[in-house]
C-alpha positions in Angstrom: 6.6 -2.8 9.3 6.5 -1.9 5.6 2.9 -1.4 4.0 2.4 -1.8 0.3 -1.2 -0.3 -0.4 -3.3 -1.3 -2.8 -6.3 1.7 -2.6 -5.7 5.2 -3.1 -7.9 5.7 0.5 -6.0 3.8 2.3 -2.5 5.2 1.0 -4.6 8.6 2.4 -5.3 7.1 5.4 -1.9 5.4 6.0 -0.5 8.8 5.8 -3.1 10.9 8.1 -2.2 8.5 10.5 1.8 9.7 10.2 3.0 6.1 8.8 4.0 7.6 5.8 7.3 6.8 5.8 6.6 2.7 6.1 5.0 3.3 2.3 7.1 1.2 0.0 4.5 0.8 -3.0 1.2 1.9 -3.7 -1.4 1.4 -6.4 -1.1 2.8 -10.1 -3.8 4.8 -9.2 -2.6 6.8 -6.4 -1.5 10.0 -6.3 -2.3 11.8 -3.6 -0.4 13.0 -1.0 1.5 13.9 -3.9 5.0 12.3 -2.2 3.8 8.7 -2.9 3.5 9.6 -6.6 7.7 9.0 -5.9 7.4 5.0 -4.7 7.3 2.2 -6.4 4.2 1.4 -8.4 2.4 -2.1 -8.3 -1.0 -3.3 -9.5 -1.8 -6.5 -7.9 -0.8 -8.9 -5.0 0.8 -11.7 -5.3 -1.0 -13.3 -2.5 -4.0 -15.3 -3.4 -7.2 -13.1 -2.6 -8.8 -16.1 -1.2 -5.4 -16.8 1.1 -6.8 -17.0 5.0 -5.3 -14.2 7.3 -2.6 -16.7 9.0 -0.8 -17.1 5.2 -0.2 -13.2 4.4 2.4 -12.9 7.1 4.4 -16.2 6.2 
């Protein structure tokens, strides 16, 4: 599974849990731990905000 996150908390979170390494982007705005300051940065999601659940994984 890759992850792409969008909040600096949850880039925290997703590496306190240890899935670090499935980071492949994160938000402009985060910076801490400082290794994702070294992915790729993105902004917004191209997926709808009001897209139901069943579309995000197509």
């Amino acid at each position: 599974m890759r992850i792409v996150s969008l909040l600096p908390s949850a880039t925290e979170i997703v590496c306190q849990l240890g899935l670090g390494e499935r980071l492949v982007g994160v938000s402009h705005e985060c910076d801490y731990p400082p290794e994702v300051r070294n992915l790729p940065s993105v902004t917004d999601s191209k997926i709808p905000s009001d897209a139901p659940s069943g579309e995000i994984d197509r």
